[in-house]
N, C-alpha and C positions, 0 to 999 in steps of 0.2 A: 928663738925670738919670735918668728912667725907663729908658733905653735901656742903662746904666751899671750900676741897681740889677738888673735884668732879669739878667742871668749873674753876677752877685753871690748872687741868689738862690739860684740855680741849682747855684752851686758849694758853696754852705753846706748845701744838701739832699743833695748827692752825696757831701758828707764827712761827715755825720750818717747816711747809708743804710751809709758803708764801715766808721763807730764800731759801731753794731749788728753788721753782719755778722759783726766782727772779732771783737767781744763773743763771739756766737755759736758763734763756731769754735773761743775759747779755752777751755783743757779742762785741770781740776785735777788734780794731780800725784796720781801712785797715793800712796797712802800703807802703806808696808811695815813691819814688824815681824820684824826676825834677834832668833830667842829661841837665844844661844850660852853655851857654857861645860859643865864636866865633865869625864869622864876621857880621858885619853889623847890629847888634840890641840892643836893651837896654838892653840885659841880667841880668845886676843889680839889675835892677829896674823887670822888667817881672819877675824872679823866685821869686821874694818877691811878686808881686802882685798874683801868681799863688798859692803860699804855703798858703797866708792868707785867698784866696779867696776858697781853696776846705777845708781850717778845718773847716773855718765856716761856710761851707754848710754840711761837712760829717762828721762821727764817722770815722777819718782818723789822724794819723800823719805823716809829711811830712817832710821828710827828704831832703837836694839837693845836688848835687855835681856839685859845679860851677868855672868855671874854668873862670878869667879874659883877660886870654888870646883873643884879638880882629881880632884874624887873621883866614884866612881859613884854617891854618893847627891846631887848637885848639885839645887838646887831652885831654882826661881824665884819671886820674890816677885807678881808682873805675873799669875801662875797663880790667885792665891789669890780672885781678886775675881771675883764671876760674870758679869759684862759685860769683861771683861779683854781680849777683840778687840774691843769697839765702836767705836773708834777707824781700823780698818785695813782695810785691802782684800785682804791676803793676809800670813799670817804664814809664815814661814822656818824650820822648826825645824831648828837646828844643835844640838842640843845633846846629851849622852852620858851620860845617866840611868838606867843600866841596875838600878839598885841599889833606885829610886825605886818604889815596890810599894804606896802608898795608893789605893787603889782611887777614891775622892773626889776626890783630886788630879787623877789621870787623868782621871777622868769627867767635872769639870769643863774641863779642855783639849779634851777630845770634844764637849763639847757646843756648842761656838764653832764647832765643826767640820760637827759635824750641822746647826745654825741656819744653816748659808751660806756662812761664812768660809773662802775658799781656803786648801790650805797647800802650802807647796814643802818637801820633806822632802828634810834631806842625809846622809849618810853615817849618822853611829854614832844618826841617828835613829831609824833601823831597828832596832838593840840598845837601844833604851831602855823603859823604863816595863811591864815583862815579868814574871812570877811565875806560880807554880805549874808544870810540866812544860812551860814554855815550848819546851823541845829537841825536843816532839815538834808534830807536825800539830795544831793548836788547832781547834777544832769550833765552827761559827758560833753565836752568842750565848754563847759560855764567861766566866766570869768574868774569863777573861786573855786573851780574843780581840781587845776592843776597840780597843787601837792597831792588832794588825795588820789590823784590819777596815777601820782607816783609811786603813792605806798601801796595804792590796791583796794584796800581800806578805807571808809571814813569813819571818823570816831569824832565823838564831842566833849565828850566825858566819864566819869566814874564814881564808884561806891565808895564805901569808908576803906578804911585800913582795916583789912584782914586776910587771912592767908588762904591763898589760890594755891586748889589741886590743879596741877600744871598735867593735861594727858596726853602727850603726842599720838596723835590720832593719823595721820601720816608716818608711820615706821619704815616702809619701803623709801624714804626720802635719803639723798645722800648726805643732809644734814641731821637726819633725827637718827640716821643709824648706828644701833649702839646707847643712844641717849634714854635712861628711865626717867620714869612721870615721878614727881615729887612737888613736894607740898612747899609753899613759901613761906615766911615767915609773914607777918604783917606788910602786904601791897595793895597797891590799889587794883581793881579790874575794871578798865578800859570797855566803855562800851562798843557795840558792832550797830553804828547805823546801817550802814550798807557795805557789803562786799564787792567792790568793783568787779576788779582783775586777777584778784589776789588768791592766793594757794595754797588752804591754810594745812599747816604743821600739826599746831599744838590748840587746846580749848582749855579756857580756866574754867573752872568752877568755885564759886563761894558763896558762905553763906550770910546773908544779909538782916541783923535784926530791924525791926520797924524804927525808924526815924521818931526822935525824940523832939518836941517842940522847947524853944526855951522859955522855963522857966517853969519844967514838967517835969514829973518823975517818971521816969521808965518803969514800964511794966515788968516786972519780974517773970512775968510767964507768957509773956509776947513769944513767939516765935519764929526764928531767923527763915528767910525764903531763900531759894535758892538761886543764885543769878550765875549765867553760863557769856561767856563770850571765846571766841577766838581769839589767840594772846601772842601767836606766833606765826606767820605766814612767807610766804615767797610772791614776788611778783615780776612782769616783764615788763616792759616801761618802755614807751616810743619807739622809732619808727628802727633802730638796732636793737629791739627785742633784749634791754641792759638789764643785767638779774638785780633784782633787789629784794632784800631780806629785813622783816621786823617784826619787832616783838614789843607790845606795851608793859611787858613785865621791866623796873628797874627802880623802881622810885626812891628804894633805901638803900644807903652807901653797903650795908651789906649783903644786901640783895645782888649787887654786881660785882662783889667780892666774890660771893661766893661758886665754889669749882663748879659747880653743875651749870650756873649764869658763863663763868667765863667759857667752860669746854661750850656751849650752843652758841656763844660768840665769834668764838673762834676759828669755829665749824662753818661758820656762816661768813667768814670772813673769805674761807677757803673756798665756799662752793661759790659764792660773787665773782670771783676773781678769776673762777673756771680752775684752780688747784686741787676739786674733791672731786673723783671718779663717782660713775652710778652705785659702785659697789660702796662709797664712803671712805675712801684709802686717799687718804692726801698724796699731792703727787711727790715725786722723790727730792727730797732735797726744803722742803716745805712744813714741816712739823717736827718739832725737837721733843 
């Protein structure tokens, strides 16, 4: 009987040491915030293809707060409360607020920002949340600096729809490692007034035919020029040095379908959040 109970014992301690370890290993899902909705995009559609496209690459649930509102004054309710990211590990702004000019409003999304809170910034995020001379170079602590203090970046605007050679021109980056340069379909490219802070990744290039007047016929043998911007970058943000990542590429619902848009988003969700080592290897437990 002793002889019997003796690896009996033995195997009930070895499966009790592999319960712990297991314990151990297991590691909570990031938890994300897409704040989408406002002018100009398919918001409907884009936060759905964005929520199903980072679960099934990440150990992530994703949450959105999407407001159908199609105008540039779009607001969010989720904004109004002053612990409003306590909840999250990195928020997503998708959203196209260009209209939105309360100084308080803003300050409070900044300040989620400053306190810690990563954020992945997409497309018409860039044009958002802007006033007074915004078209020209903003000067560090201006009244109307502070978003782009955030992104790194300021931008005002962009070119027609056409498709941008995307070239990660940072390859030693732990988000672009791995990642090849490729061409978009029909986007827009985002222009570079000023480079703050920011660290850049990736540079578009497209090419641009001459601007047709109305009620003109285009020149047949005009020729397209070349216009270049930065399209993807990194930044540090306030006084905890919080990562944040963005990229003006996203405009067309299948532009952010597409695998190569969601792998760089999701890469970027990883390196925010501090889950991507320098070498690019998510950490264990964290990409599916």
């Amino acid at each position: 009987m002793k002889k019997l109970l003796a690896p009996l014992v033995l195997l009930a301690f070895a499966t009790g040491l592999y319960i712990v370890q297991a314990a151990d290993k297991a590691v909570s899902p990031l938890r994300v915030l897409i704040v989408a909705g406002g002018c100009c995009h398919e918001y409907d559609k884009q936060h759905m293809a964005l929520k199903e496209g980072i679960e099934a690459r990440l150990n992530a649930v994703v949450d959105v707060a999407y407001n159908p509102d199609k105008t540039t004054k779009a607001t969010f309710e989720i904004y109004k409360s002053k612990d409003w990211a306590k909840d999250f590990d990195v928020i997503i702004h998708d959203e196209c607020s260009a209209d939105v000019t309360d100084p308080a409003y803003v300050a409070n999304i900044l300040n989620a920002h400053k306190a810690g809170i990563p954020a992945v910034n997409l497309h018409c995020a860039m044009h958002s949340y802007r006033w007074g001379n915004f078209k020209e170079p903003v000067k560090a602590g201006a009244d109307n600096a502070g978003w782009y203090e955030m992104l790194g970046l300021q931008s005002t605007g962009h070119g027609p729809q056409e498709p941008i050679e995307i070239s990660f021109t940072a390859k030693d980056h732990p988000i672009t490692q791995g990642l090849e340069n490729w061409t978009t379909i029909k986007e827009e490219l985002y222009n570079n007034v000023q480079i703050l802070t920011g660290k850049a990744l990736a540079s578009g290039k497209q090419m641009v035919k001459p601007k047709v007047k109305k009620g003109e016929t285009a020149d047949p043998n005009a020729k397209a020029t070349e216009a270049n911007s930065v399209v993807v970058w990194t930044n540090e943000f306030g006084p905890n040095k919080t990562r944040i990542f963005s990229t003006t590429i996203g405009h067309n619902t299948a532009t952010v379908s597409d695998e190569r848009y969601q792998k760089l988003i999701t890469r970027a969700i990883l390196w925010t959040t501090g889950k991507l080592d320098d070498n690019g290897k998510p950490a264990e437990g964290y990409a599916k």
